[in-house]
TORDRENNU-488345 format. One record per residue (C-alpha): residue number from 1; residue in one letter; y, x, z. Coordinates in Angstrom, 3 decimals, padded with zeros to 6 digits. Layout:
# residues N
<i NUM&aa a&Y Y&X X&Z Z>
...
//
This chain:
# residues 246
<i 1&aa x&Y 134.231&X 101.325&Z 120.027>
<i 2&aa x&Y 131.044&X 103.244&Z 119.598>
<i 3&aa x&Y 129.101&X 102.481&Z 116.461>
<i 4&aa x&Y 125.224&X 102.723&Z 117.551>
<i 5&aa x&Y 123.577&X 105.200&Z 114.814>
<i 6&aa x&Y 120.998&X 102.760&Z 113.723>
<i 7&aa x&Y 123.862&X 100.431&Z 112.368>
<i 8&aa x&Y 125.198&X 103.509&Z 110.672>
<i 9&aa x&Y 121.422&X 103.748&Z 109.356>
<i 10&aa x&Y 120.714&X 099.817&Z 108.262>
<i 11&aa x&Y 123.838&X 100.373&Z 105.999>
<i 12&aa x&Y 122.999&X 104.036&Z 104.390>
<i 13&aa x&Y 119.304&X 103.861&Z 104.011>
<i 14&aa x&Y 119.595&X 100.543&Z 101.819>
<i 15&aa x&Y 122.033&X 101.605&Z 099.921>
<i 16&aa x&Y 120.900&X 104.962&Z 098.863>
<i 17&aa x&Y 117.044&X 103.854&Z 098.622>
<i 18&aa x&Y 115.357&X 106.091&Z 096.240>
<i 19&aa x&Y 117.763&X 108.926&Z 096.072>
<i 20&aa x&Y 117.000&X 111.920&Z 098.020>
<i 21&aa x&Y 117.362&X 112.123&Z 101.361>
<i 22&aa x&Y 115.768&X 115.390&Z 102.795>
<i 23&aa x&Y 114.122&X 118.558&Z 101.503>
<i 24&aa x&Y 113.176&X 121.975&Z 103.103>
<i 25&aa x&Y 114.473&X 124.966&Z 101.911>
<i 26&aa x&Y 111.472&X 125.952&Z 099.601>
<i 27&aa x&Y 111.002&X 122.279&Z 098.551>
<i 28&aa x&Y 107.349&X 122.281&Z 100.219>
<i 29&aa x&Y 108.408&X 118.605&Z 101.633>
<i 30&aa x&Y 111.222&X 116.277&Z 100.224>
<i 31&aa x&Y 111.756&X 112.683&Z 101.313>
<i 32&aa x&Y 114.113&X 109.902&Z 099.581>
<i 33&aa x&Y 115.725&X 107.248&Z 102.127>
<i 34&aa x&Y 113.278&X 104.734&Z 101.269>
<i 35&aa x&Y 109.967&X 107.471&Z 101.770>
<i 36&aa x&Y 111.588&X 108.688&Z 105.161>
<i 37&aa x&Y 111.871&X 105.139&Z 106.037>
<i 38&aa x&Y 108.151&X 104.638&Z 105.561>
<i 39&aa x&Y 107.076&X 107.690&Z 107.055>
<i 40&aa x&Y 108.878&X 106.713&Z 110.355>
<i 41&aa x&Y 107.050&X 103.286&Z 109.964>
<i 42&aa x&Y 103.568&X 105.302&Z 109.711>
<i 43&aa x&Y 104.465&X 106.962&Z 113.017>
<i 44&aa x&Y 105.775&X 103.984&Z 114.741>
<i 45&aa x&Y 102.414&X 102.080&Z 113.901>
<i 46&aa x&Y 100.709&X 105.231&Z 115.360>
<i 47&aa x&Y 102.619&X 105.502&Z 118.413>
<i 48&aa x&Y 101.827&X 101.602&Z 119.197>
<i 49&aa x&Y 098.095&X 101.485&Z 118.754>
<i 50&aa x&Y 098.332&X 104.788&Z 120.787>
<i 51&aa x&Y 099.622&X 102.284&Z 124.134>
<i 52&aa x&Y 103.005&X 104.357&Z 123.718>
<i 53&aa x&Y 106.094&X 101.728&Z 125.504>
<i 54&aa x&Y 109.473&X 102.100&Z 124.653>
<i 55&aa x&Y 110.642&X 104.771&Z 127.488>
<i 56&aa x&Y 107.831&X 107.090&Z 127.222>
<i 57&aa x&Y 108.176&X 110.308&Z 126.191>
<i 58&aa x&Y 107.228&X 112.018&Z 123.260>
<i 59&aa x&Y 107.468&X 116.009&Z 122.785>
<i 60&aa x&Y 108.785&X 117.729&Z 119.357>
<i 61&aa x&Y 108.303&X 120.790&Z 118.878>
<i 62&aa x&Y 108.698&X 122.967&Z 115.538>
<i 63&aa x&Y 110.518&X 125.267&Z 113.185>
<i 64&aa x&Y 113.548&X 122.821&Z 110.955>
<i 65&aa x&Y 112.416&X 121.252&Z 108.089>
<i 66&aa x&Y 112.272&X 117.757&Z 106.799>
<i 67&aa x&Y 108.759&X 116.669&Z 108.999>
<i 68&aa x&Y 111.119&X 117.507&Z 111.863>
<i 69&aa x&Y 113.943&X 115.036&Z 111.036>
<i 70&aa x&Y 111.587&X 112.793&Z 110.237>
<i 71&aa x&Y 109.562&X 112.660&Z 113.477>
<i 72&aa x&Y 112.922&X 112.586&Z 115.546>
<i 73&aa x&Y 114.046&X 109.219&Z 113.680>
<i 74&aa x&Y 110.553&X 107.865&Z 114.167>
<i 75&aa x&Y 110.367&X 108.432&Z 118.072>
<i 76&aa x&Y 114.190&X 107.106&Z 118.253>
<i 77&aa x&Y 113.270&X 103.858&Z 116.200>
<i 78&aa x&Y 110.286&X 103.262&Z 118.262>
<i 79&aa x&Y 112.304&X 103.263&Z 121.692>
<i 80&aa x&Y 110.513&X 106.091&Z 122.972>
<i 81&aa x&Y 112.154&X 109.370&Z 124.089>
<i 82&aa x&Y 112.642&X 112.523&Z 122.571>
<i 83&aa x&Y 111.754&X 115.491&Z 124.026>
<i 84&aa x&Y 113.103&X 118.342&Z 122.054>
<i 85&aa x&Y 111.781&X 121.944&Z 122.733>
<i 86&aa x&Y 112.916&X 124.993&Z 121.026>
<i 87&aa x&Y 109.975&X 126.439&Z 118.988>
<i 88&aa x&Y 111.396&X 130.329&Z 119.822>
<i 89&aa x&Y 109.694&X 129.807&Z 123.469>
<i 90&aa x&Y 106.294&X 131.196&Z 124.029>
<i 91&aa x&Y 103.390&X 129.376&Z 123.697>
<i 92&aa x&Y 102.697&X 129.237&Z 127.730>
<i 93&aa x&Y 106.748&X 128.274&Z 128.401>
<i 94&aa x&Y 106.724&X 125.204&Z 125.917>
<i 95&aa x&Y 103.347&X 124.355&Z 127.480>
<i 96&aa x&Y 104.953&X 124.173&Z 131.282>
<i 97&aa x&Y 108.254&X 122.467&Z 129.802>
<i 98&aa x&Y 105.631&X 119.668&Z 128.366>
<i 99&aa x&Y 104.178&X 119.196&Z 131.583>
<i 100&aa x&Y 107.322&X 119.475&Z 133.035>
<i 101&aa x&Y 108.524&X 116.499&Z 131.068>
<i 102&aa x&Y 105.870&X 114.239&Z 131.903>
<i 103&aa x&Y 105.068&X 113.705&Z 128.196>
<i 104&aa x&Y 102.300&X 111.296&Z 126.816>
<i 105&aa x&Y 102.657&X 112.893&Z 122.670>
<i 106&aa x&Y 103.527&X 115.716&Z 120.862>
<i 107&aa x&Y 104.152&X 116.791&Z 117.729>
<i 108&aa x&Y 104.243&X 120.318&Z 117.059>
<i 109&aa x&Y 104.233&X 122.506&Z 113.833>
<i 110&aa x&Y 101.817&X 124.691&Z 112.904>
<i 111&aa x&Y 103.326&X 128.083&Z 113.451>
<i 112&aa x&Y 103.640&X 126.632&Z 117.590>
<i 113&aa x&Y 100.641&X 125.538&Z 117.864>
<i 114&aa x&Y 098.796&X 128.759&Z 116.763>
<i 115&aa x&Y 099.743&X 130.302&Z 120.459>
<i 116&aa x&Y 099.117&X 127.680&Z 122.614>
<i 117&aa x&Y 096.355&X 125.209&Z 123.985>
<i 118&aa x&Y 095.071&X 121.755&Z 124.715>
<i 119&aa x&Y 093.768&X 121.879&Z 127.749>
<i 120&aa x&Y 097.053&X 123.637&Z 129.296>
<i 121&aa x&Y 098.860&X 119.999&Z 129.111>
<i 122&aa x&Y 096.527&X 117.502&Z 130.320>
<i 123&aa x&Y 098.752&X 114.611&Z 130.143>
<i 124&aa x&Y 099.197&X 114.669&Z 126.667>
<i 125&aa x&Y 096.879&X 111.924&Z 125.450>
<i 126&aa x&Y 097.489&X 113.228&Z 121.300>
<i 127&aa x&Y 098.931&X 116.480&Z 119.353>
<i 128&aa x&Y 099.903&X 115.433&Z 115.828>
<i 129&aa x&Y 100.733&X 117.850&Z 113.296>
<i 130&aa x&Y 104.294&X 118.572&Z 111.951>
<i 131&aa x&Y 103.321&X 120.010&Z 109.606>
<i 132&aa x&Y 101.700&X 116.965&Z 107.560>
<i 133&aa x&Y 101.390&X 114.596&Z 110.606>
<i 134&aa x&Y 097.123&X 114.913&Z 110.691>
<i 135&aa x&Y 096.043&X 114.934&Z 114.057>
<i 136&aa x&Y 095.456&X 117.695&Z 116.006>
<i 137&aa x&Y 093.777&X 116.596&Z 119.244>
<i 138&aa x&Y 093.373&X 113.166&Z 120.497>
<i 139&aa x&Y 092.153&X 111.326&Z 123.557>
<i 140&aa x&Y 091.679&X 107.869&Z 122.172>
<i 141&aa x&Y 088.928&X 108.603&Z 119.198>
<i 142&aa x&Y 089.215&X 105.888&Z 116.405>
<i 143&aa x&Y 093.487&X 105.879&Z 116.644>
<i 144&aa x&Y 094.516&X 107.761&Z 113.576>
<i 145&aa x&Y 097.723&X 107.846&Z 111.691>
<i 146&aa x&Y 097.485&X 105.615&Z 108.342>
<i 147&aa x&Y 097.904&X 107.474&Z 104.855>
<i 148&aa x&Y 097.774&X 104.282&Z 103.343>
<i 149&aa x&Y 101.224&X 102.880&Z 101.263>
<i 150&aa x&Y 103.601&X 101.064&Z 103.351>
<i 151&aa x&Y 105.755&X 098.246&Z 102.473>
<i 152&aa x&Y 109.655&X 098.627&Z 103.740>
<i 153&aa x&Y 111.498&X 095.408&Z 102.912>
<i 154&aa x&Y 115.043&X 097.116&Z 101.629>
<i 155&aa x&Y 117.417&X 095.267&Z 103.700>
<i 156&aa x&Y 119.738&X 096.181&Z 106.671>
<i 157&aa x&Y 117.252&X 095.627&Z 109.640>
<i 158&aa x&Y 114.945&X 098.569&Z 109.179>
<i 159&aa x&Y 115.781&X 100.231&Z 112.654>
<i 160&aa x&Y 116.212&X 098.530&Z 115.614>
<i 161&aa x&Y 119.808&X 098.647&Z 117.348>
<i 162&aa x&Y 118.951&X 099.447&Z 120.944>
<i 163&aa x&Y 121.219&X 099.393&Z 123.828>
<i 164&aa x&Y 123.422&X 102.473&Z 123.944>
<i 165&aa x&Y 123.169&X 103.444&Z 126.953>
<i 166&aa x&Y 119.353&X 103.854&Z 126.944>
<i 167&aa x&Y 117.770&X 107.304&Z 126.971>
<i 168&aa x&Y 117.262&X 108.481&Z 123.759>
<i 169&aa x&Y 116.988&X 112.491&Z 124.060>
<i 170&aa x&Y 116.189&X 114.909&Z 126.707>
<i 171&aa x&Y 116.851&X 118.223&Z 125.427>
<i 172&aa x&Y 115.585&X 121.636&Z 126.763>
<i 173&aa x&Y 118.143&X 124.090&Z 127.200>
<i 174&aa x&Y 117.106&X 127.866&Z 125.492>
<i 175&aa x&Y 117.329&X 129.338&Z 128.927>
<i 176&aa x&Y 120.046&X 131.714&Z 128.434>
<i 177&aa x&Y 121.430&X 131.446&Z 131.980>
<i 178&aa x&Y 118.066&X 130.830&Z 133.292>
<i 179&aa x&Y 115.440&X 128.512&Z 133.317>
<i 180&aa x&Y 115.562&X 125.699&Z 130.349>
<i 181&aa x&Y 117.267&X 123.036&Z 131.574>
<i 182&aa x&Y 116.267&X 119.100&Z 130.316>
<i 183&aa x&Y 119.565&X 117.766&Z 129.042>
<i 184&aa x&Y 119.749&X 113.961&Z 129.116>
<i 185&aa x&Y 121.686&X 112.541&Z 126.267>
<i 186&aa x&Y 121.916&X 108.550&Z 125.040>
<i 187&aa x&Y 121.769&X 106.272&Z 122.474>
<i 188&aa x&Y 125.884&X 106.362&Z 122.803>
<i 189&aa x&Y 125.805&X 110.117&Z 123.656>
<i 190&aa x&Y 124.717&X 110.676&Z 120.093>
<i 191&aa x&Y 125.737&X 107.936&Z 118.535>
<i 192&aa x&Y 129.569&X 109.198&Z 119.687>
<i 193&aa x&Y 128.530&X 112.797&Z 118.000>
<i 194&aa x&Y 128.123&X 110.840&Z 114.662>
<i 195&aa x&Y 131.289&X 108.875&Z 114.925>
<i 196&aa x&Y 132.937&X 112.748&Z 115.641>
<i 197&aa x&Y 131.166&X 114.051&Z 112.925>
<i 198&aa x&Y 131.941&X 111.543&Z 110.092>
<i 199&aa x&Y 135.744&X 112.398&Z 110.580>
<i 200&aa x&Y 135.209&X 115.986&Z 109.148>
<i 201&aa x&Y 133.289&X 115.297&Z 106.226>
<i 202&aa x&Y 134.649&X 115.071&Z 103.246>
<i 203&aa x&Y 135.833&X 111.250&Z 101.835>
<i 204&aa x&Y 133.829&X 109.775&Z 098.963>
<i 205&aa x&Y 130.920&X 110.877&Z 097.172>
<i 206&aa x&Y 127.277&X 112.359&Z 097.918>
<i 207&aa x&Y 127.363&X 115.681&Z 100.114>
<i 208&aa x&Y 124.364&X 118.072&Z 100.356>
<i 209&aa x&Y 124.069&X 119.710&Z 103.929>
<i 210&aa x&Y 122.112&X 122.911&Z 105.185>
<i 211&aa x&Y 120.948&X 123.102&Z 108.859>
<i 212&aa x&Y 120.604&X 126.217&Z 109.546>
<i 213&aa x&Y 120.879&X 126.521&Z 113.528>
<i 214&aa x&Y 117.515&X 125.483&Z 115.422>
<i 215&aa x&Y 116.866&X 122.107&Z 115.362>
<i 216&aa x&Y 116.164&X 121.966&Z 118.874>
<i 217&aa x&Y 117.954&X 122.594&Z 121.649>
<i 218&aa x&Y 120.991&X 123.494&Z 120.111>
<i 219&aa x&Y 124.059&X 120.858&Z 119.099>
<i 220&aa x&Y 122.800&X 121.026&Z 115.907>
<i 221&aa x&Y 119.816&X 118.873&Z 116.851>
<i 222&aa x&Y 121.636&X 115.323&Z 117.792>
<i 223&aa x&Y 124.659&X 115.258&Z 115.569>
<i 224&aa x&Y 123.030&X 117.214&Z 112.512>
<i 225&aa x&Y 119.611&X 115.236&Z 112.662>
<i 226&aa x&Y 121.443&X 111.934&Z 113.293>
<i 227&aa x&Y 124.471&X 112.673&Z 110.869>
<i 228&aa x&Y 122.713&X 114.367&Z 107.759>
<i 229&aa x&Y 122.331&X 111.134&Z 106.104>
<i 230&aa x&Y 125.891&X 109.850&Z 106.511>
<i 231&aa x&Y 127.627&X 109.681&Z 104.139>
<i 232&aa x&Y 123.953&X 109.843&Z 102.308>
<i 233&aa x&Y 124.288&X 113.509&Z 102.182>
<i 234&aa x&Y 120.932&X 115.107&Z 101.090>
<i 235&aa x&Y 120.189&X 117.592&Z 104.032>
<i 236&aa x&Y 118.198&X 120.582&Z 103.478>
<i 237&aa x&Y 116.336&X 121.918&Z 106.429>
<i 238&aa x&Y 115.895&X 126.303&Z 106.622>
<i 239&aa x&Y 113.515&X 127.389&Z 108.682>
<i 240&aa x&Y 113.743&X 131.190&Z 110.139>
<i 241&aa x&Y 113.034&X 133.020&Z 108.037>
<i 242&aa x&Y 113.411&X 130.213&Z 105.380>
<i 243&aa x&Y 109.492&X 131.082&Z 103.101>
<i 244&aa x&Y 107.673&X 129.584&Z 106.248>
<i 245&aa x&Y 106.202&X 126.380&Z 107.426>
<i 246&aa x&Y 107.621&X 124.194&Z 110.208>
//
């Protein structure tokens, strides 16, 4: 039987609280379990004042690094969708595979966002930074995303278990056979990946990890992102080349 990732989660992140969890390659971010946890809190606070419901869609969109794992397991605890869209496309292609996706957020890192433009997406109704999650555009003046401390009780309900056969991921294709295609993947669809995953790692013991292909679209994106922290391995995220910001 499947075992939904979030129940792998509510047992790791506990358990490994203030040991590290996730660090880019040049160490410009680094997160323990229990300062990913709150991060993903931050967002999910964010993404309700913003109206978001749990089906909506929101865009990622970014070189690898921690902010990127981060935002992923925010959108996913939230019950909102993930739209994953390789950061190699040009600015106007990730603009029309936003649209495309009917998205109402996205978060996009700076090195993106540099070549492309509001006003191109007009459904989006925010652009928040991946780089430090600040906000980069907003329809809804007044909604901003807290800085203050947050409070994560250290017990095993921190994400909630959602059905597994709810949409968790659509993921865009890089388009080598032609145009991107939106690959629909589930709560079990991934959760299956980890379950895969966990029988090649080595028994016992922390593990540190490297993700080195693009987070997004590749099959490094759902069972890398949603397996890096089991068994608490420490994942470090390289961006391309590996100096740069996400």
């Amino acid at each position: 039987m499947t075992k939904h990732l979030f129940a792998h989660y509510n047992e790791i992140f506990p358990k490994f609280w203030d040991e590290p969890a996730l660090t880019d390659y040049n160490g410009t971010d680094s997160y323990t379990f229990r300062e990913v946890a709150e991060q993903a809190s931050r967002l999910r606070d964010y993404f309700k004042e913003m109206g978001i419901r749990q089906g909506d869609k929101i865009a990622l969109c970014g070189r690898n690094c921690a902010n990127w794992a981060v935002a992923y397991l925010a959108i996913a605890s939230y019950g909102a969708v993930i739209v994953s869209v390789l950061h190699e496309f040009s600015g106007e292609d990730i603009e029309k595979l936003i649209n495309h996706s009917e998205s109402r957020l996205l978060i996009v890192g700076s090195y993106v966002w540099k070549n492309m433009t509001a006003e191109h997406m007009p459904d989006l109704e925010a652009i928040v930074s991946l780089t430090d999650f600040s906000l980069i555009a907003t329809k809804r003046e007044g909604v901003e995303i807290s800085r203050e401390p947050v409070t994560i009780p250290r017990n095993n309900h921190i994400f909630t278990v959602r059905d597994l056969d709810d949409l968790l991921l659509i993921n865009y294709t890089s388009g080598s056979t032609g145009s991107p295609k939106g690959v629909m993947l589930t709560y079990r669809n991934v959760s299956a990946n980890i379950d895969t995953g966990l029988e090649f790692l080595p028994p016992g013991g922390r593990q540190n990890v490297v993700s080195m292909l693009p987070l997004a679209p590749c099959t490094d994106s759902s069972p890398s992102s949603s397996t890096r922290w089991l068994p608490a391995a420490t994942s470090t995220s390289s961006p391309n080349p590996p100096p740069l910001r996400c």
